[in-house]
N, C-alpha and C positions, 0 to 999 in steps of 0.2 A: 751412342756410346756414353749418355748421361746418368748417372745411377738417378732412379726415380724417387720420390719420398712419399714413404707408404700413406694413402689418406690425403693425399695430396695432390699430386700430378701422377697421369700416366703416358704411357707413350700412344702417340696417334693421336692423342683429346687436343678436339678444337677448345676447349670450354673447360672450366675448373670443376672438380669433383664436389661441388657444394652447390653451382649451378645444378647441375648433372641431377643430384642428388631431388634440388627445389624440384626440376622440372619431371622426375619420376613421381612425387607423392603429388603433382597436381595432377598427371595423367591417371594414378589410382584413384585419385575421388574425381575428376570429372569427367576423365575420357579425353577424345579426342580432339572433336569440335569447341567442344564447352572450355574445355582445357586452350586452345590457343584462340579463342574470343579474349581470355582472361589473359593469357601472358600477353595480345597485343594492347592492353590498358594497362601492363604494368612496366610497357616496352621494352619485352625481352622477344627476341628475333627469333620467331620458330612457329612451324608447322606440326598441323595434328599429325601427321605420319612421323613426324619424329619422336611427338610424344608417345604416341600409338608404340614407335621401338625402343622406347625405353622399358616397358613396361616386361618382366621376367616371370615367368614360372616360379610356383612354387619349389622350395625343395622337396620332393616326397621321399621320407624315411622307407628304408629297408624293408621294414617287416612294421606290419599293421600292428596301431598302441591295442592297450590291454582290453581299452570299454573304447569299442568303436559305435559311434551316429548314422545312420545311413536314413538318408530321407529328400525328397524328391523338391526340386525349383524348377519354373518354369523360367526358359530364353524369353518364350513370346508366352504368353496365356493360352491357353488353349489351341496351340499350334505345336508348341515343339517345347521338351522336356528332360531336364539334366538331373544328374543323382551326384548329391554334394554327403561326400565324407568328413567326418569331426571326430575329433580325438575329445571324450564327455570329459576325460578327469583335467588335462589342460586347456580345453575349452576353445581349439587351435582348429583351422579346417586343414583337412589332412590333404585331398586330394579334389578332382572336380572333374565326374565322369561326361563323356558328351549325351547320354540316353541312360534312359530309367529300364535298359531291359534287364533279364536274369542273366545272357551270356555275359557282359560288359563286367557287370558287376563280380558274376564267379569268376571271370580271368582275372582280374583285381585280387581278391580275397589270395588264389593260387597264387601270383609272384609279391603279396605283399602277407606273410600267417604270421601269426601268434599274436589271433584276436580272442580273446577266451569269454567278452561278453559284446553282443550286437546290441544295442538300443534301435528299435526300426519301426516304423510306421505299419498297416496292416495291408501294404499291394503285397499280392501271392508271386508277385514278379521275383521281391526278394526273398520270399521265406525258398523261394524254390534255389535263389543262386545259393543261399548258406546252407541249407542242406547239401549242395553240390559242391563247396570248396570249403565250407567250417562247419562239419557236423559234429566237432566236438563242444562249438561256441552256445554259450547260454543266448537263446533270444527271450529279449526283454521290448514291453511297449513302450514307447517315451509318454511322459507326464502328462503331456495335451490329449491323447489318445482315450490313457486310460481315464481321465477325468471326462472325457466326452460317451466311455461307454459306462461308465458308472452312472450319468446322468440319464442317461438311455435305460438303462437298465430299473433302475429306481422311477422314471414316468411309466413305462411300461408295466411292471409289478401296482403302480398307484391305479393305474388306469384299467386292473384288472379285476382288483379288489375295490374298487370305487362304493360299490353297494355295500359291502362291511363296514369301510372306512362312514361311509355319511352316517349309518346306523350307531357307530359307537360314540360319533361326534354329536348325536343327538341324545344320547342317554347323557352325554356327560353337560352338553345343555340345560339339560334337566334336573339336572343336581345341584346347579351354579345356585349360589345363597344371594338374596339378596342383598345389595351393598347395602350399609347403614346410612342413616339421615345424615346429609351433609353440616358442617358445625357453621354456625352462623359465627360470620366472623365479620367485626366492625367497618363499616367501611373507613378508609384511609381520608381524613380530610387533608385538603392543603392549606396551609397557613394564608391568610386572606392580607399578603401581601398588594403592593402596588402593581408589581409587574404581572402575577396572578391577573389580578382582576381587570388590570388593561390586556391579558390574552383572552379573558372571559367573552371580556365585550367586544374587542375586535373581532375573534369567532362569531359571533353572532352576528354582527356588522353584516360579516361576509357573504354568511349563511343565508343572510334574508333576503340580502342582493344577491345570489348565485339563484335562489328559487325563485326569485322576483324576473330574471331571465336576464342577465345581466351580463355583459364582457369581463373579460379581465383588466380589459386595457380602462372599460368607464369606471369598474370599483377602483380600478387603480387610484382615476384621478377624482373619485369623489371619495375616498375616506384618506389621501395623500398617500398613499405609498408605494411601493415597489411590485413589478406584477410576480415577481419572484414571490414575494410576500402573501400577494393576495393567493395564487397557486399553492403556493403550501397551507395555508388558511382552509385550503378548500376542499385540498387532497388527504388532508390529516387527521387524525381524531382528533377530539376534544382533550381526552386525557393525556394524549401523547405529548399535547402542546403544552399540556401545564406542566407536564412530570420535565419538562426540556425548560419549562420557565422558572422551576422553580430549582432547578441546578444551577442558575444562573449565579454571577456573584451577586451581593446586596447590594443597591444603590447606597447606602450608608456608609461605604468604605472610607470615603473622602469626608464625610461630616467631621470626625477629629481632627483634621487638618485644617479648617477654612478658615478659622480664627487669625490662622499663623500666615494663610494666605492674603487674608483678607487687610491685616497688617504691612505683612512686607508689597504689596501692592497700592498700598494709601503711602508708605513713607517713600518709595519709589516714585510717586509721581505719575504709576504706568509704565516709565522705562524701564521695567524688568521684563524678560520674555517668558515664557510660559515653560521651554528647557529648562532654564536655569533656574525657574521653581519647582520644576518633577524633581529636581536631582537633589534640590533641595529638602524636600518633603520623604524623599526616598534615604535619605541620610537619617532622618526620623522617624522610621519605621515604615512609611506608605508600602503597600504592596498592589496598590489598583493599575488602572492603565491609564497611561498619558490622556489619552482621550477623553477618557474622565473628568481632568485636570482641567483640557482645555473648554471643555467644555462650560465647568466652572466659572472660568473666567469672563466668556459670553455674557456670563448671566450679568446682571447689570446691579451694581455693588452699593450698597446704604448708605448714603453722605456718611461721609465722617464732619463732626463739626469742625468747620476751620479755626487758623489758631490766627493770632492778628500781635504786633507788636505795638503797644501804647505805650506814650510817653508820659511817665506821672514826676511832677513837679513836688519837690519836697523845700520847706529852709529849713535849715538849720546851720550850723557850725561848722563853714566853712572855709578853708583860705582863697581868699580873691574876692568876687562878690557876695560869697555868703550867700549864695544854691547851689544846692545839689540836683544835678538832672539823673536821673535814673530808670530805664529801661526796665520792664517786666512784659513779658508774653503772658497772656491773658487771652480770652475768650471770649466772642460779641456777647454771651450772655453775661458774663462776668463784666463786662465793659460796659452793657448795659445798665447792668445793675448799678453799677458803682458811678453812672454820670451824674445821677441826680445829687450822688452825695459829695461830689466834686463839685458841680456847683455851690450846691450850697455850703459847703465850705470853702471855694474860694470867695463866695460874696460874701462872709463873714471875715476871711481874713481881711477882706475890704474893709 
C-alpha cells in the first residue's frame, strides 16, 4: 500500500534499481559465467542464472525502418547460423532471427512492411524471401560485397587481357628518356670538432676489435666503456654517429663562466657546494647542465697565489713611544722582494 518512487524502488525488489541496473550491463557484455566470476571479486551476491534473467529483449518496432540490413552471423562457426536485422540510417539492430532460411525471414518482412530499401549480402536464401514479402523493396548490395566483386572483377578482366596489357607496357618502356646526369653535389664536411673526432676514433677503436674477433664485454674493458656503447659503435654507421655528435651541445658552454667559478671557489675556501654555484651562474645567463658544472669542479683548479699578513714597522710622529706599527697584506713575492730592502734599511737605521 506504499506508493513507489518512480526510478527508484519497485515492489517485490530484493535489491535497488541501480544494483539491478549494474548487474543487467554486466550480464550484456560478459554473460553468465564471466559475469558472476567478476561480481564475486567485486562482492556482490549473485549467480549467472540470475544474471542470465536479467537480461530482456529487444523492443522490435511495428513496421520494418525504411533502409533495412539483412546479413548473416554465426551461433557456432560452421554449425549453426542466425540472420541479424539493422536499421542502416539509425545504425540500431532491429531484430535477431534464429536461422538464415528464406521462410523465417519472409514471415518477418509480412508482420514487420514498410521497408522500401534492403541492403543484403548475395545468399539466394534472401533474394528469394524479399521477392516473397517485399517485392516492392529496392535490393541493394552492402559496401563489403560490392568492393569485393569489383575487385573480382577488375583481376579477372587483368588476367584476360594480360598479353595486351605486357605489350603496351613494353612500348611505353621503350619510350622512357633517359634520366639526366646526376648534379654533383659537394660533400657535407663536419666541423672537425673535439667530440667529432673523439667519435671518429672510437668507431675505428671498435671496428678493428670487432674484426679482430673480439666480445663486447673485452672491448668494453679495454677501450673503458659501457657495452651499451661499444653495441652502438658497432651497429651504427659512421655518419650516423657524427650527424648525432655533432647535434650535441658545445663543450664550450661553461668556458664563460669559469673565471667567476674559479674565483668564488678560491674566496670560499671550497665551502661552497656545487648547487649553489649552478644557481648561481644560472642567474648569469648559464644555460648548460649541472653536470657540466660538476664536472668542472673535479678538475683540479691553478693555485691562486696566497696572500700572507706582514707586519711593517715604521717611526715616525707619534703619541706614546713614537712608533707606528702597521699592518699591510702583501704577497710572499712582494715580501720577498721587499726583505732585502728591509734589511738593509733597518741596518742603516742602526
Amino acid at each position: 500500500m506504499v506508493e513507489q518512487v518512480s526510478g527508484l524502488s519497485e515492489r517485490y525488489r530484493r535489491s535497488s534499481l541501480g544494483l539491478k541496473t549494474w548487474l543487467r550491463r554486466l550480464a550484456v557484455e560478459l554473460g553468465g559465467r564471466a559475469g558472476e566470476r567478476l561480481c564475486r571479486r567485486l562482492h556482490l551476491v549473485t549467480g549467472r542464472t540470475r544474471l542470465l534473467g536479467l537480461l530482456q529483449p529487444p523492443m522490435v518496432p511495428e513496421r520494418s525502418p525504411r533502409v533495412l540490413g539483412v546479413d548473416e552471423f554465426a551461433f557456432r562457426k560452421g554449425r549453426r547460423y542466425g540472420t541479424i536485422l539493422v536499421d542502416v540510417e539509425a545504425g540500431q539492430v532491429v531484430d535477431v532471427l534464429p536461422d538464415r532460411t528464406s521462410e523465417t525471414l519472409a514471415a518477418w518482412l509480412r508482420n514487420h512492411p514498410g521497408a522500401e530499401i534492403i541492403c543484403r549480402d548475395r545468399a539466394s536464401a534472401y533474394t528469394r524471401a524479399i521477392k516473397q514479402a517485399a517485392p516492392d523493396a529496392v535490393e541493394v548490395a552492402d559496401r563489403w560485397h560490392l568492393l569485393q566483386n569489383l575487385a573480382a572483377a577488375v583481376e579477372k578482366t587483368c588476367h584476360q587481357h594480360r598479353a595486351c596489357l605486357r605489350k603496351s607496357a613494353d612500348e611505353e618502356t621503350g619510350h622512357i628518356r633517359e634520366a639526366p646526369p646526376p648534379i654533383q653535389v659537394p660533400v657535407h664536411e663536419l666541423p672537425r670538432t673535439q667530440i667529432v673526432e673523439r667519435t671518429r676514433h672510437r668507431y675505428t677503436d671498435v671496428q678493428k676489435l670487432v674484426a679482430a674477433g673480439w666480445t663486447i664485454s673485452a672491448i668494453a674493458r679495454r677501450l673503458h666503456l659501457d657495452r651499451k656503447t661499444v653495441r652502438r659503435f658497432r651497429d651504427t654507421d659512421l655518419d650516423q654517429l657524427l650527424a648525432s655528435a655533432n647535434q650535441r651541445r658545445p663543450a664550450g658552454v661553461l668556458e664563460p663562466f669559469k673565471p667567476y667559478l674559479n674565483t668564488r671557489f678560491t674566496e670560499s675556501l671550497g665551502q661552497v657546494s656545487g648547487s649553489r654555484l649552478f644557481l648561481e651562474i644560472q642567474e648569469r645567463g648559464y644555460r648548460g647542465s649541472r653536470q657540466a658544472l660538476l664536472d668542472h669542479l673535479d678538475e683540479p683548479v691553478e693555485p691562486v697565489e696566497p696572500l700572507i699578513f706582514r707586519v711593517v714597522v715604521q717611526r715616525g710622529q707619534a703619541p706614546g713611544n713614537g712608533v707606528v706599527v702597521s699592518t699591510a697584506l702583501v704577497s710572499d713575492h712582494a715580501a720577498e722582494a721587499g726583505a732585502g730592502r728591509g734589511e738593509s734599511s733597518s741596518s742603516s737605521d742602526e
